[in-house]
C-alpha positions, 0 to 999 in steps of 0.5 A: 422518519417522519420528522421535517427533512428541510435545509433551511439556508442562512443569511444567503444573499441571492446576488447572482445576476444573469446578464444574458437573460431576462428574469422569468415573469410569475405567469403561466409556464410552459416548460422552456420557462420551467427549464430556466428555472432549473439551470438558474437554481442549479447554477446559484446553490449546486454544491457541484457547481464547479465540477458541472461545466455546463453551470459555468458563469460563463457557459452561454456567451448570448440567450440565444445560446441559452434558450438553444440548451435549454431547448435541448432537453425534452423536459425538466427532470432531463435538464435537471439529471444533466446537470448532476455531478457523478450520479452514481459515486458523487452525488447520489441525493439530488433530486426534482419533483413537480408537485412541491405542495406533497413534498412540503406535506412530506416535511410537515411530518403530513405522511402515513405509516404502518409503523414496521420497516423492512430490510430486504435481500435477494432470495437465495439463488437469484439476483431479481427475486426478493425477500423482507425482514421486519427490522423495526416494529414501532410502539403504539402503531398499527403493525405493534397492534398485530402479531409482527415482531422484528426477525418475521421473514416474508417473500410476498406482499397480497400474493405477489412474490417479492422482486427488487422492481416491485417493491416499491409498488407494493408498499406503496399500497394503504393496506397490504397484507405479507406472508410470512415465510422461513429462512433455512440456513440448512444447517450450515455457515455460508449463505450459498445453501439458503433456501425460502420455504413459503409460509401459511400465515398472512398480516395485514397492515394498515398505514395511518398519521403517526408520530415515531419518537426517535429515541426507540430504546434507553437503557443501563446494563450493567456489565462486570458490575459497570454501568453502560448507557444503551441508547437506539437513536432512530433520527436526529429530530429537533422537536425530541431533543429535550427527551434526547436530553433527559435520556442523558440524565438518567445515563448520568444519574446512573454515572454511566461508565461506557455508552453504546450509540445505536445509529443503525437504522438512522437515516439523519436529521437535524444538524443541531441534534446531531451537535447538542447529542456530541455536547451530551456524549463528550462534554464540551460545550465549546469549540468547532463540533462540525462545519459547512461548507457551500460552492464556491460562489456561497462560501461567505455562508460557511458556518461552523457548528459549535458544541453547546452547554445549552439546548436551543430552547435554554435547558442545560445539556446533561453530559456524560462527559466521555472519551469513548464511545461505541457507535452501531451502524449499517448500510441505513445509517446516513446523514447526521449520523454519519456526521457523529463518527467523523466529527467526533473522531476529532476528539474522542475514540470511536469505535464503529461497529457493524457495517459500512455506512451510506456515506452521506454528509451533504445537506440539500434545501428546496429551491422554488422557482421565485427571484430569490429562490424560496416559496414566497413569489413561487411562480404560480403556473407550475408546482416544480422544485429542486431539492439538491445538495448545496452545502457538506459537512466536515469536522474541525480538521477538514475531514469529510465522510467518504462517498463510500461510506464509514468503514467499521472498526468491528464489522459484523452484519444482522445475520438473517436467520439472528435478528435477535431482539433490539435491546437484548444483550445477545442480539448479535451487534449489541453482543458484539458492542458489548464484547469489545467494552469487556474484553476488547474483542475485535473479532470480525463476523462478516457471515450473512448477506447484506440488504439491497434495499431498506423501507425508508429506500422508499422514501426520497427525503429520508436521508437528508441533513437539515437546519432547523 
């Protein structure tokens, strides 16, 4: 996505006050003063603040004590990963850089992309070798000009063989070209028996500026003469959501009777978004769609997030009015829309189909070293900044999505050798979408081997949830 990922915090009241330590000045920082930074940050907004001892109020009974931690860390970012509540199960997003001018390019939308993104496997047989499938080619972009479509297999990037450690170097690159390669299930069911055979045909892609709409796909199909909304929702951006609305004017000029939600490659986005899209698939235009909830010490912030007759720049909400909806996700789908399925399963059914989700629903915002924590006063001897989660989602009864993730009513993956076409009605999860509206099918296809990896993997803020 290229949308802007940042949490932009309300009316916080930055109150804390460190008795036992003097305020860093804005001069020249070494990295004691980098370090004072980080635990301050960390200490004031960690939405795990309580479960991280060494953030305690009370942690350090002089600055003695407090300049002797910190001066136990070699650096920052080590500093900083000590402070981190179950890195691998809890709190996988957090992170630091030490350059926020790229990162706030990053949120600007101020990125490069060839406009195709990748899943990736391991190659059959091995846990380190690796393997691509185009997902996604997106219109008008450089990988739309080419003869790329979705379902394209490939097992190199400029002649290296694709292994899970390289991955990111190679696509790291401007311009690269993939060869493309087959996929041979060998006449069989199970994945055991796969094997890659190298292709002799090569495409080059090129990154430039570009601008993804995130709605990728909206259409009617008309099934056993009902209308049925068919919508691929690619990232919950604000500055779309105007033509997120109009998409639910037609669904409803065409008095759609089921909705097909594909939130499969969404990695999230705008709260906002997300709550004006449940006022379009339900109807309501009041009472609690979702909540926030920050640390302990913030819980006078806590907000809740109610449905809405109204887009923020006053047009009317074209709703679809529904009691049922059919929700597509995978292992990509994050953030906002993870927060869709739990918040509307307070209200309506939801039929999740596919895969497990990331499992996601914290927000995070960009903390700077100034005296209250936001860019203007950021201390001008270093360009560090914090981007850790401080606040999680809920829906009106309290629930949050699981750390594990969303699990599907109807679980059936993207089989490597049947990408099919996006849109298409035999393209195997929109099938499968289709099957349950019609006959109320739940059969499980669980064939196939799910990604290690995904191209916005790459990215470090492309699961975020933000406030507009």
């Amino acid at each position: 996505m290229n949308s802007i990922f940042k949490f932009a915090l309300l009316s916080l009241v930055f109150s804390l006050t460190f008795s036992c330590f003097e305020d860093n000045d804005d001069t020249a920082s070494g990295n004691s003063d980098i370090k004072n930074f980080v635990w301050k940050a960390m200490n004031f907004a960690y939405l795990y603040k309580d479960d991280s001892p060494n953030l305690a109020n009370d942690r350090f009974g002089s600055d003695s004590d407090y300049q002797s931690f910190l001066n136990g860390y070699e650096s920052p970012e080590g500093l900083f990963e000590s402070l981190i509540y179950n890195r691998e199960t809890v709190d996988r997003f957090s992170w630091i850089t030490n350059d926020y001018i790229a990162l706030e390019q990053q949120f600007s939308g101020v990125t490069k992309t060839n406009g195709a993104e990748f899943n990736f496997y391991y190659a059959p047989g091995s846990s380190s070798d690796a393997f691509g499938i185009v997902r996604l080619v997106q219109p008008n972009s450089n990988a739309s000009a080419t003869t790329l479509t979705r379902g394209h297999v490939f097992n190199k990037i400029d002649g290296v063989t694709l292994t899970e450690d390289n991955l990111r170097t190679l696509l790291s690159s401007e311009t690269y070209t993939i060869h493309l390669a087959t996929y041979n299930t060998n006449g069989t069911d199970v994945p055991e028996d796969d094997s890659l055979t190298d292709g002799t045909e090569t495409i080059t892609l090129t990154k430039t500026v570009y601008s993804e709409n995130p709605i990728f796909k909206s259409e009617v199909i008309t099934v056993n003469n009902e209308n049925i909304g068919y919508l691929m929702y690619n990232g919950f951006v604000a500055d779309y959501d105007a033509q997120l609305n109009t998409a639910f004017g037609e669904f409803q000029a065409q008095n759609i009777q089921k909705l097909i939600l594909d939130l499969r490659y969404n990695p999230g986005g705008s709260v906002n978004s997300a709550t004006a899209l449940g006022s379009m698939i339900t109807g309501l235009s009041n009472g609690i769609f979702a909540k926030l909830q920050y640390n302990s010490d913030l819980q006078s912030n806590n907000t809740n997030y109610d449905f809405t007759s109204t887009l923020s720049e006053g047009d009317a909400i074209n709703s679809v009015g529904l009691d049922k909806v059919y929700v597509i996700t995978t292992g990509s789908s994050a953030s906002a829309s993870e927060m869709i399925v739990n918040s509307l399963r307070s209200y309506i059914d939801v039929v999740q189909i596919g895969t497990k989700t990331v499992g996601k629903s914290q927000a995070s915002i960009t903390l700077y070293d100034s005296p209250d924590f936001q860019r203007q006063g950021a201390n001008s001897g270093h360009l560090y900044a914090l981007q850790p989660l401080v606040a999680i989602t809920v829906n009106k009864d309290d629930q949050a999505v699981p750390s594990t993730g969303l699990t599907p009513t109807i679980e059936v993956k993207e089989t490597v050798s049947n990408y099919g076409v996006l849109g298409d009605v035999n393209e195997p999860l929109l099938a499968a979408a289709l099957a349950a509206i019609q006959a109320g099918r739940f059969a499980i296809d669980v064939h196939g081997i799910n990604p290690i990896l995904d191209s916005n993997s790459f990215k470090p803020h492309s699961q975020e949830m933000y406030l507009d």
